[in-house]
N, C-alpha and C positions, 0 to 999 in steps of 0.2 A: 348497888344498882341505882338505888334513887338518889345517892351523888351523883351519879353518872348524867342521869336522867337532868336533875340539875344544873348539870354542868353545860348541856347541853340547850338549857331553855335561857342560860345566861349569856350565850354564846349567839342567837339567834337573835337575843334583843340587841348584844352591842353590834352586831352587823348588821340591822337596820336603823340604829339610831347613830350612826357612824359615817353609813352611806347615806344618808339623807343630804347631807351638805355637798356630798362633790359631784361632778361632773360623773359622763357613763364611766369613763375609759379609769379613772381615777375608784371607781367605786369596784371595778371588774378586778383591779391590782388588789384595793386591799381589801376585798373576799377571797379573793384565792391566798393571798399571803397569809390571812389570820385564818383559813379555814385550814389550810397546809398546818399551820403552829397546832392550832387545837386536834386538830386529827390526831396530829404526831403523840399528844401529850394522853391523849386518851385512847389511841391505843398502845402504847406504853404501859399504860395502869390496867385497858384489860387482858395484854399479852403476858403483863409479869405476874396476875393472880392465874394464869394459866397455863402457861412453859416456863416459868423463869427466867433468866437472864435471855436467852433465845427467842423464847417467847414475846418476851417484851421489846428484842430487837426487832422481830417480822411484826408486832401489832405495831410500832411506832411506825415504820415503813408503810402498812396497810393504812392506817388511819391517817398517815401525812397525805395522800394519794387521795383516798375516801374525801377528806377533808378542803382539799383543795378542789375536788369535782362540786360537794356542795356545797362548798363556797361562792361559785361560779355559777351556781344554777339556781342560788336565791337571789342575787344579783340579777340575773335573764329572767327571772320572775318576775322581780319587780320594778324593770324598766319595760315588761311586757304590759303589764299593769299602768305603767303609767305613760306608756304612747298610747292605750286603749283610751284613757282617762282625757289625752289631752287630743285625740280624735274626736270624743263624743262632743267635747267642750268647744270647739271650732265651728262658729255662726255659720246658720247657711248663707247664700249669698241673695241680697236682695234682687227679685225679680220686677222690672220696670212696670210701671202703674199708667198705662194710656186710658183717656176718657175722653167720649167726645161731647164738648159742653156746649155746641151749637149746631142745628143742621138750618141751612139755608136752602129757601127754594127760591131761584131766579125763572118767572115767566116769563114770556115774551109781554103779555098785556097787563101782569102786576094784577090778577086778581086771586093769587094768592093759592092757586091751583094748576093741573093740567091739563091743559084744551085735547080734544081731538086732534090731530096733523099738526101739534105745536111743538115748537123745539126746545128742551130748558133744560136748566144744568141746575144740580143739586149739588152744596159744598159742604162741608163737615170742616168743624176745626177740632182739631186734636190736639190734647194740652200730655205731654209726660208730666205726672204730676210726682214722680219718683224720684228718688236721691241717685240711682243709678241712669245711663241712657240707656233708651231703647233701639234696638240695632237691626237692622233688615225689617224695617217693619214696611208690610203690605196691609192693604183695606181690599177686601168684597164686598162689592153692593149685592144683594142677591133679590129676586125678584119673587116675592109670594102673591097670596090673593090678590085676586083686583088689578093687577100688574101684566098682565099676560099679553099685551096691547101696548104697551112701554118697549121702548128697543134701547140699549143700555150698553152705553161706549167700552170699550176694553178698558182692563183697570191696569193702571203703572205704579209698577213701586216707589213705594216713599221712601225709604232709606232709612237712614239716621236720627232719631230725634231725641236733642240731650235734656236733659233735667229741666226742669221747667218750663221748657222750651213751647211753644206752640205752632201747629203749621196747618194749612188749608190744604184741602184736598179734594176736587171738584170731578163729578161724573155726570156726562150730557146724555140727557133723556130726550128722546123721539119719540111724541105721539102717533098713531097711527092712526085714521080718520077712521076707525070701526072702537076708538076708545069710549068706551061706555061712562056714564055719571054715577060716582062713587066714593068708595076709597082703594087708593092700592095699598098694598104692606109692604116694603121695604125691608131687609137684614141687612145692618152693617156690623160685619168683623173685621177686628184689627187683631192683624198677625204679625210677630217679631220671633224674631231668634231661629231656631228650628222647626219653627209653623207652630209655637204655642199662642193660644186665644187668648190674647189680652183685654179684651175690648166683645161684649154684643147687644146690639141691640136693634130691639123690633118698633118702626112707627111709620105713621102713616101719610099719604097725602090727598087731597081733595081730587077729583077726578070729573073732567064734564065731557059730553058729550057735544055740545054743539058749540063750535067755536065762536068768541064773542068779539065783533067787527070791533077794529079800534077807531 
């Protein structure tokens, strides 16, 4: 029994150190071929220590069978094993890096704020600063504190922007003549792909109340 037993832990190492080198379809042939031989050979020796010559015809039959199944199923093991192996090992895919590295404010009288009843457009440059492009990308300007007195053009998509790439992107602000002297809070997000949030940030601008004649 503990030849047996042997014979069978010798048999497990040369069908892993065998199949190592070939292809699936190649490694599938000769597990089943070597495992069919050794079945055959081992039951053989434990059908003739048990019926004799008969015996050891139906174990060599039962064990070519036996042997050729697990031959075939350490094989499927171990190509299970190693698509798992070369799944895990497969980089994820880099996600585009947008950043906006200037916001501009253009007023009408260049004092560097927003009058009451004055008209100005605010620009953002956005740099992909990522080795991938970024694809569908939209920006929202969203209007917090101090802002509520601002009227704030419809946003359009930006589309595409590749690798290093830079682009401007300008939203016109309407003061309303009840705009109070302050600051307002501004949110801008940049959004790409399937609406994920590449990009946010919160700042602010000067805010006056009484328009200054030019």
């Amino acid at each position: 029994m503990n030849k047996l037993f042997t014979f069978f832990l010798f048999f497990s190492l040369l069908l892993f150190s065998a199949c190592a080198t070939m292809d699936q379809t190649s490694r599938t042939i000769f597990a089943a071929n070597t495992g069919n031989a050794i079945g055959s050979v081992a039951g053989l020796f434990i059908g003739e220590s048990m019926g004799g010559r008969h015996g050891a015809f139906v174990g060599s039959s039962i064990g070519s069978i036996v042997g050729t199944a697990a031959g075939v199923m350490v094989v499927a093991e171990d190509n299970t094993s190693r698509n798992r192996n070369r799944i895990q090992e497969m980089p994820l895919q880099e996600r585009a890096n947008l950043v906006v590295t200037e916001i501009i404010l253009e007023d009408e009288n260049n004092n560097e704020g927003i009058d009451a009843g004055e008209l100005c457009k605010i620009t953002f440059v956005i740099v992909n600063e990522s080795a991938v492009p970024a694809i569908d990308v939209r920006a929202v300007l969203n209007k917090k504190n101090g802002a509520g007195e601002l009227v704030l053009s419809d946003p359009v998509p930006i589309g595409r922007i590749d690798s290093d790439e830079s682009v401007r992107y300008s939203v016109a602000v309407t003061a309303l003549p009840t705009l109070k002297t302050g600051l307002a809070d501004f949110e801008i997000i940049l959004k790409e792909g399937n609406g994920n949030i590449a990009y946010d940030e919160v700042f602010s601008v000067r805010t006056i109340h009484a328009k200054v004649e030019k």
